[in-house]
N, C-alpha and C positions, 0 to 999 in steps of 0.2 A: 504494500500500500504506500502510496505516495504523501510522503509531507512534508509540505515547504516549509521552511524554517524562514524565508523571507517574507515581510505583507508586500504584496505586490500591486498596487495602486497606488501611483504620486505620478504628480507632472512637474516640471521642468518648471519654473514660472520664477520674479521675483518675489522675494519674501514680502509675507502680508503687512499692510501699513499698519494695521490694527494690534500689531503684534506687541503686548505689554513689557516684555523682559529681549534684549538685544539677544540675535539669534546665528547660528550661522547654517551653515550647506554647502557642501562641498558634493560635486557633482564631477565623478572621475572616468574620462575615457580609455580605451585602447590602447590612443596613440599618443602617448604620455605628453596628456595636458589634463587640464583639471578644470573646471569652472565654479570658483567661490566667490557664495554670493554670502553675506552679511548683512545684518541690521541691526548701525548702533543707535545709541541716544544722543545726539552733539544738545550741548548749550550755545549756542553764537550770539555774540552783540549784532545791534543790527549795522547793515553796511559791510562793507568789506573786513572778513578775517581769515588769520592760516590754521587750517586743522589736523592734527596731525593721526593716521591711523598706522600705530605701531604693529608688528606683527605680522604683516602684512607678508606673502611668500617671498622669498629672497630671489626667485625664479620668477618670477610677474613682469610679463607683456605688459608695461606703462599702457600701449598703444589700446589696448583692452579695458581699459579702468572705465566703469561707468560710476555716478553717483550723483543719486536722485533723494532731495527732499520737498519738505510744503517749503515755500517764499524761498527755496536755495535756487542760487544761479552759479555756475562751475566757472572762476575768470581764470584758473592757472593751476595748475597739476606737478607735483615734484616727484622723484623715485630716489632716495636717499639709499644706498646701496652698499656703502663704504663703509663698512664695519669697524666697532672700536676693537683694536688691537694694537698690544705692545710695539709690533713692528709697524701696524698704521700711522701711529702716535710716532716714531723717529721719523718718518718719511715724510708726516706731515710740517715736522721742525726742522728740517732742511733749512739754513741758512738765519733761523733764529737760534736765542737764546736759552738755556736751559740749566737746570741745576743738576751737578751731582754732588750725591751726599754717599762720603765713605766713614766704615767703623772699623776703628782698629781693633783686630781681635785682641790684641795683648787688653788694651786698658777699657775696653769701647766705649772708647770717646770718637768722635763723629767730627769730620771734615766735611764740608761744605765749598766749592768751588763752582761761579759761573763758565759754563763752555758755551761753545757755538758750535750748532751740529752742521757739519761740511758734508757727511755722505751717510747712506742708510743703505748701500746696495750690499747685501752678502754681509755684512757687521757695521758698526757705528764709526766713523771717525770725527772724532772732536780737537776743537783746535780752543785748548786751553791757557792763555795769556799768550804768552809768545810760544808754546809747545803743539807740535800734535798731537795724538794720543789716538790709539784706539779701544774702544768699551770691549771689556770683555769679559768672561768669566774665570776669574784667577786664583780666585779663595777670597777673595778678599768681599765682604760683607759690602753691596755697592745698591744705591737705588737712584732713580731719577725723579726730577721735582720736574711737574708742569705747571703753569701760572693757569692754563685754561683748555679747555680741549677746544682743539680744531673743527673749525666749521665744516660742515655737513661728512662730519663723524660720527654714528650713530651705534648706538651702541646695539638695537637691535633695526631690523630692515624696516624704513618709514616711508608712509605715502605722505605725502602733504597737500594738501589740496586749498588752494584761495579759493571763498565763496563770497559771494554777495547776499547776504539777507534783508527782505522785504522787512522784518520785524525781529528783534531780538527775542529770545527765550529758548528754552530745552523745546525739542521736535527729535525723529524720528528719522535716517535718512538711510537707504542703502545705497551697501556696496559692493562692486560687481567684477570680477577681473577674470582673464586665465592666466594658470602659471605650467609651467613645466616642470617635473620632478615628481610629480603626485600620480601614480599609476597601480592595476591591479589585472591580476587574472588568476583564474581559474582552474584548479585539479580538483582530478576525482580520483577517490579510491575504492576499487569495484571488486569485490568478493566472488566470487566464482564457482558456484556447485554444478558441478559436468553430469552429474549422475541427475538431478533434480532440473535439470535446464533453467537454472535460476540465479538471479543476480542482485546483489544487495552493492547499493552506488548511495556513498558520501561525498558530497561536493563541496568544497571549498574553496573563498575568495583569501587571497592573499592581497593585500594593503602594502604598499612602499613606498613608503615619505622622504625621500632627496632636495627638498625645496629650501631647504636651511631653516625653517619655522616651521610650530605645531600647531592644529587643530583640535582644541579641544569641546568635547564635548558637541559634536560636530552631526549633522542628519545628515547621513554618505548616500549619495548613489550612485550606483555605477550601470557605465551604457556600453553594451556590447555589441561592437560595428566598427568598422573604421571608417574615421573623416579625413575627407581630404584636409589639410592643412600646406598651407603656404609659409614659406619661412624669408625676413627680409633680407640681402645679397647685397650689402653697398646698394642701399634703393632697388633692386632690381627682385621684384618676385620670384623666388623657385621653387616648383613643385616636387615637392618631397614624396615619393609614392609607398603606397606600405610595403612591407616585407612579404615575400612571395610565398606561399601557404600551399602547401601537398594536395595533389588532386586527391579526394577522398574516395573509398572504394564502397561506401557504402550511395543511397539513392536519397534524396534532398526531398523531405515530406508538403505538406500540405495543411496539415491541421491544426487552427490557431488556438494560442495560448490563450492565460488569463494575465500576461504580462503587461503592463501600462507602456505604451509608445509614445516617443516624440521621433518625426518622420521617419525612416526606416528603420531605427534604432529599437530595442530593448532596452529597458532599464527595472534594473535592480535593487530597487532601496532594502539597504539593512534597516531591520527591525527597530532595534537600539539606535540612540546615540553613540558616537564610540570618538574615543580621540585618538587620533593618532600621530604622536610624536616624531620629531623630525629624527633623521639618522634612524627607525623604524619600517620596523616588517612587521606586520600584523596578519592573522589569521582568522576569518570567522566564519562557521559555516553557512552554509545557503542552500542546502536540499539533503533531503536524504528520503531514501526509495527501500524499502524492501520487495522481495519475490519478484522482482522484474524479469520477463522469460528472455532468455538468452540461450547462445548454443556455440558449441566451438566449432570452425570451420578449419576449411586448410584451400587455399587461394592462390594460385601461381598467373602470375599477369608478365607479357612480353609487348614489344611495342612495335617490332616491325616481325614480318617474316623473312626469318633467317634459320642458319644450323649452327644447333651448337654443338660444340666439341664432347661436352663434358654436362651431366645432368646438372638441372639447379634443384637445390631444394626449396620446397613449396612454404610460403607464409601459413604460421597458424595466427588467425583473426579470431576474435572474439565478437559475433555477432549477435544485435539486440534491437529493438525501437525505444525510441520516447515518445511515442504513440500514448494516448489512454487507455489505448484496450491491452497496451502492453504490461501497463503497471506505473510506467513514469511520468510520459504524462506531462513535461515541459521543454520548452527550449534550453539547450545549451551551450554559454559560451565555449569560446574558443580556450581551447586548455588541453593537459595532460591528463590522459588517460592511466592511472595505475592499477596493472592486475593484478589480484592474488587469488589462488587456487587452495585447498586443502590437500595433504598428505592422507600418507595410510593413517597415520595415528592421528590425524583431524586437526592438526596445525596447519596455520595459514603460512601459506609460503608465494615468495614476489615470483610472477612468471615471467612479468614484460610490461612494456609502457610503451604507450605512442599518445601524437598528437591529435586530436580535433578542431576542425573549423569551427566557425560559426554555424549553430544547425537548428534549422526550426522544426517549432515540436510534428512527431508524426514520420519524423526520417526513421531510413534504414542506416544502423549506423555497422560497420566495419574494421574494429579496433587492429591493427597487427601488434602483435605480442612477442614473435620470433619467428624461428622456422624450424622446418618439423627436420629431425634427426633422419629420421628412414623412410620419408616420404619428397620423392621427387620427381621432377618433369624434365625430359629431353625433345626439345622443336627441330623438327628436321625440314628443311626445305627440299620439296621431293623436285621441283620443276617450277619455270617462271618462262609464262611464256606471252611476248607481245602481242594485241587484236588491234589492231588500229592505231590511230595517235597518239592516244591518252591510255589507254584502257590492255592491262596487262590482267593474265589466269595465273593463280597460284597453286598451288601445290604444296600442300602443308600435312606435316603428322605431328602430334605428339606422343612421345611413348612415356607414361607414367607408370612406375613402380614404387611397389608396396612391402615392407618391410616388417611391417606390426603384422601381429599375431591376429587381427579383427580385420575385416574391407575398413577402406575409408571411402569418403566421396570428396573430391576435389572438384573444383570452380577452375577451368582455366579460362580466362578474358584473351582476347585477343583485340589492343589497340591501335591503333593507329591507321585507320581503315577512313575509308571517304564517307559522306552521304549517298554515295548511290549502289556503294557495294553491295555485290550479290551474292549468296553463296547457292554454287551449281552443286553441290555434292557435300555428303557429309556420312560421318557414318554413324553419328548420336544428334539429335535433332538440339539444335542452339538457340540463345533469344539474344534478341538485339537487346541491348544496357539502353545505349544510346547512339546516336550516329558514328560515332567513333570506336564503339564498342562490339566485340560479340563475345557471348558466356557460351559456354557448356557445362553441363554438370557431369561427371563423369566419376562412374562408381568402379575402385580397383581393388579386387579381391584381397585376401589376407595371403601374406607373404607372394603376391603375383605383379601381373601388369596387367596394361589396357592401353590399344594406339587405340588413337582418336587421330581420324584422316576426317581433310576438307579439301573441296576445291573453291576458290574465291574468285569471283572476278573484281578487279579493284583497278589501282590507278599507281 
């Protein structure tokens, strides 16, 4: 039986004006960007003043910043970036003034000496009265005095924003940005009973906070899809394309969720608030399934017709739906598949892990796991012969051999085939996958073989 551990209804929208207590929402895509929206309480005089929103992600597109209140007008936006640090603080003294104060271990009594800092690249060089000198670490008890810290040194990451207010007083206002560094996805860890054809699938969202700041206490959601995104080039837009994703082996369903959409996206709100702290990896779960019907397969897929020297051995898949009638029952993002199997003595033991797409609820899904020890496929190209311009007859066998003490049934695909291929001859009846594809099922006895011959006409 299926049960979601996520509620699955929320839209994407700015946070409510009515909202009594300042709120946040961090909304995390694929392609590691994040969109946090916020609503604090400002106080502003009326007229023109600067506000500062500390905390802000260290990783934040300025060019993204929105912020909306009652009577507010936006005249001027800052990104304060420059973090305080001991070695920001020399770099920013470059050519001023500065104290050191040293203690003599014997008596610790304390020297005091104005220098002037000359360089900060790789160590300190100080040019003390007529000397130079450089800081270092010697033994010797030493510290620096600042008169004041360095303008737009911030000790954490600050937005600041000039407004214009129609009327002074406390209001309401959000605020809105993306940042990079805040990203999530997806495993499962699938249990495996071969003897019961059943499947028990934990899923989990992994959380990774890189943005130099936390979110606390924060209503997450996350949207599983990829967006295009543009990145700026010295002015010049370039499109960044996603990472290229394995053709899956199983069949792309049809039957819709109960997931909340904003345009072709899914999104997933965790249940909970949750924070998640920066330099963090977080864990929480978001589905878990029992009895889902599953079956182990053995799969051998080639892409053109050819001979091979030397047999291959065949993929064992781990095949299942998230279908409702299967048991599962929702869409699932794109993520890692973990199997585990039971032994003799009823210990779980890892078999194999592979990748999934993005896949909506009602597919056939097709996990590989490995490949089978004593179950293998040899393609032989018997004959290729030209009809015309285009249009070439093939001449194909496979010989599949069987090693296990039981028959097995193998799937062999054969890709790379046109739209209008034919097949003239066969000697096990095949189904088209898709234009590109042909299956066989083909059953090979216990410790035996099976050729499997075709004739194709193709291109």
């Amino acid at each position: 039986m299926h049960r979601p551990i996520l509620a699955l209804a929320v839209a994407i929208a700015a946070p409510a004006w009515a909202a009594e207590q300042p709120s946040l929402s961090v909304t995390i895509y694929n392609s590691d960007v994040a969109l946090v929206q916020e609503v604090r309480r400002l106080d502003v005089p009326a007229g023109r003043s600067r506000q500062e929103f500390r905390d802000v992600s260290a990783a934040i597109r300025p060019e993204t910043v929105s912020l909306a209140g009652d009577g507010l007008t936006v005249v001027e936006q800052n990104f304060d970036f420059d973090l305080l640090t001991p070695q920001k603080l020399m770099e920013k003294a470059v050519g001023q003034q500065i104290e050191i104060v040293r203690i003599n271990p014997g008596n610790g009594q304390e020297t005091t000496e104005t220098a002037t800092v000359l360089s900060a690249n790789d160590g300190v060089v100080l040019k003390i009265g007529e000397r130079i000198e450089v800081l270092r670490a010697d033994g010797v008890p030493t510290r620096v005095r600042f008169d004041r810290l360095p303008e737009n040194l911030r000790a954490r990451p600050t937005l600041s924003v000039t407004v214009d207010a129609e009327t002074a007083g406390p209001r309401q206002a959000a605020l809105s940005y993306l940042t990079r560094g805040l990203s999530w996805k997806a495993d499962y860890v699938a249990l495996f009973d071969e003897r019961a054809g059943r499947l028990d699938v934990q899923g989990w969202i992994t959380l990774t906070n890189n943005t130099g700041s936390s979110f606390r206490e924060a209503q997450a959601h996350l949207v599983a899809g990829e967006v295009q995104l543009t990145e700026g080039n010295f002015g010049v837009q370039r499109f960044r394309p996603p990472p290229p994703r394995p053709r899956p082996a199983g069949v792309a369903g049809t039957e819709g969720g109960d997931q909340d959409q904003v345009g072709d996206f899914y999104i997933y709100p965790l249940k909970q608030k949750t924070s998640i702290e920066n330099n963090q990896t977080k864990q929480v779960g978001f589905l878990s399934a029992q009895g889902v019907k599953a079956s182990k397969a053995y799969l051998y897929r080639t892409l053109v017709f050819e001979s091979r020297e030397n047999a291959e051995h065949v993929d064992t898949v781990l095949k299942f739906s998230n279908a409702n009638a299967a048991g599962l029952g929702a869409p699932l993002p794109a993520g890692i598949v973990r199997v585990y199997m039971r032994d003799g003595a009823g210990e779980a033991k890892f078999v194999g892990e592979n990748s999934i797409n993005h896949t909506p609820q009602g597919s056939e899904l097709a996990v590989k796991t490995g490949e089978a020890f004593d179950v293998t496929v040899q393609p032989t190209l018997l004959g290729r012969e030209r009809r015309g311009a285009s249009d070439v007859r093939y001449r194909v066998s496979y010989t599949l051999r069987n090693a296990r003490r039981e028959p097995v049934e193998v799937e062999v695909r054969q890709d790379g085939l046109w739209r209008g291929t034919k097949v003239v001859q066969e000697s096990q009846p095949s189904k088209r996958i898709d234009f590109n594809t042909l299956a066989w099922t083909v059953r090979v006895p216990a410790n035996g073989e099976t050729v499997l011959t075709a004739t194709i006409d193709g291109r």
